[in-house]
N, C-alpha and C positions, 0 to 999 in steps of 0.2 A: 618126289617132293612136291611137284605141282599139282597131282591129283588128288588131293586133298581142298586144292579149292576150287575143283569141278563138281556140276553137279549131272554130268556124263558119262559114260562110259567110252574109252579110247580103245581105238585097233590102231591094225598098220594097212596101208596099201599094198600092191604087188611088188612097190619098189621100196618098201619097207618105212613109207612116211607117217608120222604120226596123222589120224584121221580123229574127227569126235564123231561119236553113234549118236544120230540125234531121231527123232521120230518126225515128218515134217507131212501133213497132209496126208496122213495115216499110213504113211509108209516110210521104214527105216529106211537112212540115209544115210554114207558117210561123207563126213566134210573134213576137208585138207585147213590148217588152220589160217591158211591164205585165202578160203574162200570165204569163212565165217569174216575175216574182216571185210572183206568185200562188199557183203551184207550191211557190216557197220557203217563202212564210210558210204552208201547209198542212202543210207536211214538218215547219216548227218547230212547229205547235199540235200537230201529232200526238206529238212528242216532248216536249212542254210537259204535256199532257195524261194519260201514260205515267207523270211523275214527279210528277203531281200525285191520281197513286189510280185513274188511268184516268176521273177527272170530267171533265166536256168545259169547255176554257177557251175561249168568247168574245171578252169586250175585253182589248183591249189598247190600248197607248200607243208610238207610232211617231217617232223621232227622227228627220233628215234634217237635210243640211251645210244650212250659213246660205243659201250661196248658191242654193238652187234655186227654181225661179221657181214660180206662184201655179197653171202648168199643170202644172210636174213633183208638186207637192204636192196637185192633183188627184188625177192617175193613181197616187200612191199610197194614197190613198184608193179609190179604184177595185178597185187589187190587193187590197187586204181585204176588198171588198164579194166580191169575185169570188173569194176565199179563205174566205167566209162567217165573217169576223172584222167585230165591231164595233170599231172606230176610234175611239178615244173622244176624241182629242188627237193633233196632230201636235206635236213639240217639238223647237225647235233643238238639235243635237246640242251648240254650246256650254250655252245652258241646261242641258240636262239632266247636262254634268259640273258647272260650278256649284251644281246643288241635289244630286248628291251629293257631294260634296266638303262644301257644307254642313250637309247631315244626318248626317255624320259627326264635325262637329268642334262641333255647337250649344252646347254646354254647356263652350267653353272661348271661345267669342267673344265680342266686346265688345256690353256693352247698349245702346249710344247709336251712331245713323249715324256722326255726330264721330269717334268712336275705331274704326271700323269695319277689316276687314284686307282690306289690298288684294293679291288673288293672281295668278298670269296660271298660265292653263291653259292648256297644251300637248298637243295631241290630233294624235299621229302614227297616222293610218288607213292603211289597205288603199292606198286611190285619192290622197288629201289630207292636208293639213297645215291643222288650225286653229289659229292662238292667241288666246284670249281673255283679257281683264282684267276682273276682277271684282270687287267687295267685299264684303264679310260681315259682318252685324251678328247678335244674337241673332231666331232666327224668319226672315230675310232676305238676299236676296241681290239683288245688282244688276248686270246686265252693262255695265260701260262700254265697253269697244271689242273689236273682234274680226278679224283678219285672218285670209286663208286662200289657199291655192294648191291649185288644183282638180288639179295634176299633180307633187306628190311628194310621194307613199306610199310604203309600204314596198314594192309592186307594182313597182316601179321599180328599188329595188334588188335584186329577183329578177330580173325581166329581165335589167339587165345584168349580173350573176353570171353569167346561162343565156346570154347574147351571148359573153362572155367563156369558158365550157366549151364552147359549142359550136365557135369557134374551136382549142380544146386537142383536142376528141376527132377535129376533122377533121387536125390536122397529126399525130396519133399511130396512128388506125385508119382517117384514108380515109372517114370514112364523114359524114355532113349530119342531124344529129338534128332538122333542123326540118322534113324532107320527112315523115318520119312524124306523126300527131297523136299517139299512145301514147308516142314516145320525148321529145317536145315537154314533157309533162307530166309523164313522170317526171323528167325533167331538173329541170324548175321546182320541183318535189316536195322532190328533192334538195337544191337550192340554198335553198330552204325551210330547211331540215333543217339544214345548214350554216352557214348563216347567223345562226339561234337559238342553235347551240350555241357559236358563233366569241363569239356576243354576252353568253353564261352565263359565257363563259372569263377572269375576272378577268386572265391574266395575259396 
């Protein structure tokens, strides 16, 4: 299901872990997908770092969906070791819209759990869908239930956007934009692009 929106080719290691085959300074490579974020979150310190005076930022605080298990919240701790970031906290990505949602509204919430306001949070991601319900008192927040679907994001509604052109470009110019990787992703690019602006468009 997910290989569909790589534009890589996957193996396995000796201990049968997923790898991606990548080509990296003219020599194939494979990466454990702990270490491609490692990657990531160094690209982000060094841009973190840039707008913060060029002083070197350390910790940080890393969010992840509810559902990921006790090994995946391992190996993201790992990618920050291995990114030479301190970890200070791992925090449910519901949590962490809750607390800000609450640090923004403190000073207009009820004093007493009793009167407390109950919200539901709606977090349409990349990959997932969570909805949380929560309540809010002055100082505090509490999450009472949270549901989620690990497979509709907004990645989803790019694909089939880019299923759907790629069908239009073959019945008008003959030609299969998914045999290319460069035509693949400008596509999705597009459909990207299209999609935000269909969605800006009031009318």
């Amino acid at each position: 299901a997910e290989k569909r929106f790589l534009f890589c080719p996957t193996g396995a290691d000796s201990e049968g872990r997923l790898t991606f085959e990548v080509t990296f300074q003219d020599d194939s490579v494979s990466l454990l997908p702990e270490q491609v974020l490692a990657m990531y979150l160094h690209q982000l310190q060094l841009y973190v770092n840039r707008e913060a005076g060029n002083s070197e930022v350390k910790d940080c605080v890393v969010s992840v969906p509810v559902y990921f298990t006790m090994e995946q919240r391992r190996l993201i701790q790992q990618a920050c070791e291995v990114a030479q970031l301190n970890c200070m906290s791992l925090v449910n990505e519901t949590t962490a819209a809750a607390v800000d949602y609450g640090i923004f509204r403190g000073s207009s919430l009820p004093d007493k759990e009793e009167d407390a306001q109950t919200v539901a949070i709606v977090d349409i991601g990349y990959g997932d869908a969570t909805v949380s319900i929560a309540k809010f008192w002055k100082g505090n927040t509490k999450v009472l239930a949270h549901a989620y679907d690990k497979e509709c994001g907004t990645r989803e509604v790019d694909y089939g956007l880019a299923q759907h052109f790629v069908g239009e470009i073959q019945k008008k110019y003959k030609i299969d934009t998914r045999e290319n990787k460069r035509s693949r992703i400008r596509l999705l690019q597009a459909c990207e692009k299209v999609k935000c602006m269909l969605s800006a468009n009031k009318t």
